[in-house]
C-alpha positions in Angstrom: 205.2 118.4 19.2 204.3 115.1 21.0 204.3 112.8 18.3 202.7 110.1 20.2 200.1 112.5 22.0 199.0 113.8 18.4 198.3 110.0 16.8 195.9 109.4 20.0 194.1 112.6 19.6 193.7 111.9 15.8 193.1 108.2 16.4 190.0 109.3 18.8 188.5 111.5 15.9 188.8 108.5 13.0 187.1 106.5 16.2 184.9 108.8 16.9 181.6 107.5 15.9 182.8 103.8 15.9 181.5 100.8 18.0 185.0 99.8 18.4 186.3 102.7 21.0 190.2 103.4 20.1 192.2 103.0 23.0 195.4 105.2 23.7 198.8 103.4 22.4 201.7 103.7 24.9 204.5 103.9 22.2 204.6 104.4 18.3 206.6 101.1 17.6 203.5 98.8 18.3 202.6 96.8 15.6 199.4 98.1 13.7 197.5 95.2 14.3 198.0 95.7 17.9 196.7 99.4 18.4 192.5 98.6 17.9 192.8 100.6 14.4 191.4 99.0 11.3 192.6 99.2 7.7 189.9 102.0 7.2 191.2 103.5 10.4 194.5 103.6 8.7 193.5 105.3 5.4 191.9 108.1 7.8 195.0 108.3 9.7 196.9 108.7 6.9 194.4 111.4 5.3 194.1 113.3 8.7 197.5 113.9 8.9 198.5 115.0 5.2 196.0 116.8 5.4 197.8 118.6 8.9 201.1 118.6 7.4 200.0 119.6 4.1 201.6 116.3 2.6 200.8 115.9 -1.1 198.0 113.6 -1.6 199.6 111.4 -4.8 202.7 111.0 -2.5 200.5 110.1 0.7 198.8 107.6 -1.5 201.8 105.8 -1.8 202.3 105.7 1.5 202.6 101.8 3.4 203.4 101.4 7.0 203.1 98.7 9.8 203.4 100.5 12.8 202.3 104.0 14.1 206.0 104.8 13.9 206.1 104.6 10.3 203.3 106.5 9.1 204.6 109.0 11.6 207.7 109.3 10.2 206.6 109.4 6.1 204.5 112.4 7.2 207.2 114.0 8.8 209.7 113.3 5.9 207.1 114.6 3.2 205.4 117.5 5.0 205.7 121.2 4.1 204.2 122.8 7.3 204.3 122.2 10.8 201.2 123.0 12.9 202.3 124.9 16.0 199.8 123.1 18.5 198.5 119.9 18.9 194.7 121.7 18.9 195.8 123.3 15.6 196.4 120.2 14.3 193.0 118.8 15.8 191.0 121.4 14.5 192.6 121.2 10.6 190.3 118.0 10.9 187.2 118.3 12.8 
């Protein structure tokens, strides 16, 4: 699964109802300052996709990151399934 495609489809559902539109990130390795996502934006992130990778919550808690990249790869370290669409995935959170 597209990695990169899947953070900009969940990125434009925490964005969703938010003044500031998100804007699609060309690589993971920006900076997090740079992508237009908030620290709230980032806790939702973070949520969205334990939540599609069934991470455990008390380890997602834990979990710090400064770029897309990062967050990316805790999830995929600390997952215990693997959605077999992009769509699956969106639907788990909408």
């Amino acid at each position: 699964m597209d990695k990169l495609e899947l953070f900009n489809k969940i990125a434009d559902v925490v964005k969703e109802n938010s003044v500031i539109k998100y804007t699609h990130i060309a690589t993971l390795e920006m900076p997090w300052a740079e992508t237009n996502l908030d620290s709230m934006d980032a806790i939702m992130m973070s949520v969205y996709l334990s939540e599609i990778y069934h991470v455990n919550e008390e380890v997602s808690k834990q979990f710090t990151f400064a770029t897309p990249k990062e967050l990316m790869e805790l999830i995929e370290t600390h997952k215990t399934v693997e959605p077999e669409s992009i769509d699956e995935a969106i639907k788990a959170v909408i």
